[in-house]
C-alpha positions in Angstrom: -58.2 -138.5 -92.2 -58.5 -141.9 -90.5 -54.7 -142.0 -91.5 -53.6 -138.7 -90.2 -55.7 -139.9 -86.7 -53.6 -143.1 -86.5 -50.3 -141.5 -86.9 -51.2 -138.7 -84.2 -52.5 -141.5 -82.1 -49.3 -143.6 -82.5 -47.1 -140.4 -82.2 -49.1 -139.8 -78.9 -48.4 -143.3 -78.1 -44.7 -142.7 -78.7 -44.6 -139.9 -77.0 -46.3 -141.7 -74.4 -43.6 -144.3 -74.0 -40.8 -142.3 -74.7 -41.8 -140.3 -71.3 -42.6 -143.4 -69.4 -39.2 -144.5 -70.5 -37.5 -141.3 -69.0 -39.4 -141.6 -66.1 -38.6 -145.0 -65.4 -34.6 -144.3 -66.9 -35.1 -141.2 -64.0 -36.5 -143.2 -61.7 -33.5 -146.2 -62.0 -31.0 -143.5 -62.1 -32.7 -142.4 -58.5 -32.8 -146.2 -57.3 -28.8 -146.0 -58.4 -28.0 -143.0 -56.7 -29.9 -143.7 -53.4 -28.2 -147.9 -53.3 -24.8 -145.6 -54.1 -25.4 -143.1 -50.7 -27.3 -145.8 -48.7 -23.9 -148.0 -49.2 -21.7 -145.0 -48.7 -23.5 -144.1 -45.5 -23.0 -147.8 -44.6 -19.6 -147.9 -45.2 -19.5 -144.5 -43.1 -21.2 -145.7 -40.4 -18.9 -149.1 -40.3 -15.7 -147.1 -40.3 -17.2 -144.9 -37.5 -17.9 -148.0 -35.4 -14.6 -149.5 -36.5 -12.4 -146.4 -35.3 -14.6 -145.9 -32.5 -14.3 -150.0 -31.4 -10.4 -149.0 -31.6 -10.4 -146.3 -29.7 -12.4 -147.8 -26.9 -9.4 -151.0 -27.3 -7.0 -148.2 -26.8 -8.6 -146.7 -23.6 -8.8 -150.0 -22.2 -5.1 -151.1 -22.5 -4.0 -147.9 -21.2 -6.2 -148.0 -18.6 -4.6 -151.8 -17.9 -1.3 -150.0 -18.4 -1.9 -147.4 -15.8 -3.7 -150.3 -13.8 0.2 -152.7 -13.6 1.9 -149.1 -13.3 0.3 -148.7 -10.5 0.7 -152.5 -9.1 4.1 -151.9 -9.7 4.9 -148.9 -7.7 2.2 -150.2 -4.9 4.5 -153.3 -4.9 7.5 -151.1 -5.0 6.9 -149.2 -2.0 5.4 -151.8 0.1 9.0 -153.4 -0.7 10.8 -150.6 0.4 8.6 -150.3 3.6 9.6 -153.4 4.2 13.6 -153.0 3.7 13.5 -150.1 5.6 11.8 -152.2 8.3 14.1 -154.7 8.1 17.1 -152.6 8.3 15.6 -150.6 11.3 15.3 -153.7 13.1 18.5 -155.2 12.6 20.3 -151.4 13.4 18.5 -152.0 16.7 19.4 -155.7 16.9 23.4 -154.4 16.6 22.3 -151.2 18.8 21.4 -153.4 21.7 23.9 -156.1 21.2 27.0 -153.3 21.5 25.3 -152.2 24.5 25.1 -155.3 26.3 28.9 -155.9 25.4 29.5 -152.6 26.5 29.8 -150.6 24.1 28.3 -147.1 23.7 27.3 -147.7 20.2 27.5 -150.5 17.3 29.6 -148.0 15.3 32.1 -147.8 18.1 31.8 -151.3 18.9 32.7 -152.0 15.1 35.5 -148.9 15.3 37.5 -151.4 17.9 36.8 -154.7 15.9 39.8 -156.4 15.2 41.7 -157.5 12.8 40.3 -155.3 10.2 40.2 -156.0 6.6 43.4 -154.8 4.6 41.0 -152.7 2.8 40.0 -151.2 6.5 43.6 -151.2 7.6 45.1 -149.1 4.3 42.0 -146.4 4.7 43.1 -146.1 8.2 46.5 -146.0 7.7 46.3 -143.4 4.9 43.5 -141.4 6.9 45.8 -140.7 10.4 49.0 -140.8 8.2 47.6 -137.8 6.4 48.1 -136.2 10.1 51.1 -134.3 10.6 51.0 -133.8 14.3 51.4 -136.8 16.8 49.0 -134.8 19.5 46.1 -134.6 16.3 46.6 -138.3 14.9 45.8 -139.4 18.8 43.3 -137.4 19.2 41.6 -138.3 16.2 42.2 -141.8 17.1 40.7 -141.7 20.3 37.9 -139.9 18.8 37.5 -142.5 16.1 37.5 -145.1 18.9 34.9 -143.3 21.1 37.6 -143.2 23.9 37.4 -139.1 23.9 34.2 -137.1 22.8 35.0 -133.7 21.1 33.5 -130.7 22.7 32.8 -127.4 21.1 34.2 -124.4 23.8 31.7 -121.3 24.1 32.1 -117.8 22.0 32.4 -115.4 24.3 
């Protein structure tokens, strides 16, 4: 009997530590499993703040692009404020310098500028030479030369 006892005792035992066993085999296999998602959620998390850290990169160098795109056209226009200026100016530099020769204009003042270019003189030439009629070519050269004004007559 003292035998049977024993080998219940040390089955009990076995059974014992076979169960502690699977607990502690369930238990690893937990401790596994939760290292294996706690690294995975790191990784996640990493990858997040990685394509987050670019898009924020991106944002800022288009913002800087948009930033020199809008230097650029600032600059631009403050340039072409400037030409225009400059070019109004030096029309009424020429404006008041053909006046005070006495001329009516600087474009008629530069109509009766001589000798003219032989660029000038072959567009001139061909321009009144296209004009069949002697009385037209005058009159167009007079025109041209601010010497005649043309008039527009009335409809009646």
């Amino acid at each position: 009997k003292q035998v049977i006892d024993e080998t219940a005792i040390a089955a009990a035992r076995k059974k014992a530590v076979d169960a502690e066993l699977f607990q502690q085999s369930l238990l690893a296999e937990k401790f596994k499993n939760d290292k294996i998602i706690n690294q995975q959620k790191k990784a996640a998390a990493e990858e997040a703040a990685r394509i987050e850290a670019e898009k924020a990169a991106e944002e800022a160098r288009l913002a800087e692009v948009a930033r020199l795109a809008k230097e650029a056209d600032e600059k631009r226009i403050a340039e072409e404020k400037a030409a225009a200026e400059a070019a109004r100016l030096a029309r009424e530099k020429e404006e008041a310098v053909a006046k005070e020769l006495g001329y009516s204009s600087f474009e008629n003042m530069m109509t009766r500028q001589q000798p003219k270019s032989k660029e000038e003189e072959a567009a001139l030439a061909q321009k009144y030479g296209a004009i069949e009629n002697v009385g037209e070519r005058a009159y167009a050269i007079l025109k041209d030369l601010g010497a005649v004004e043309e008039t527009v007559e009335p409809q009646v």
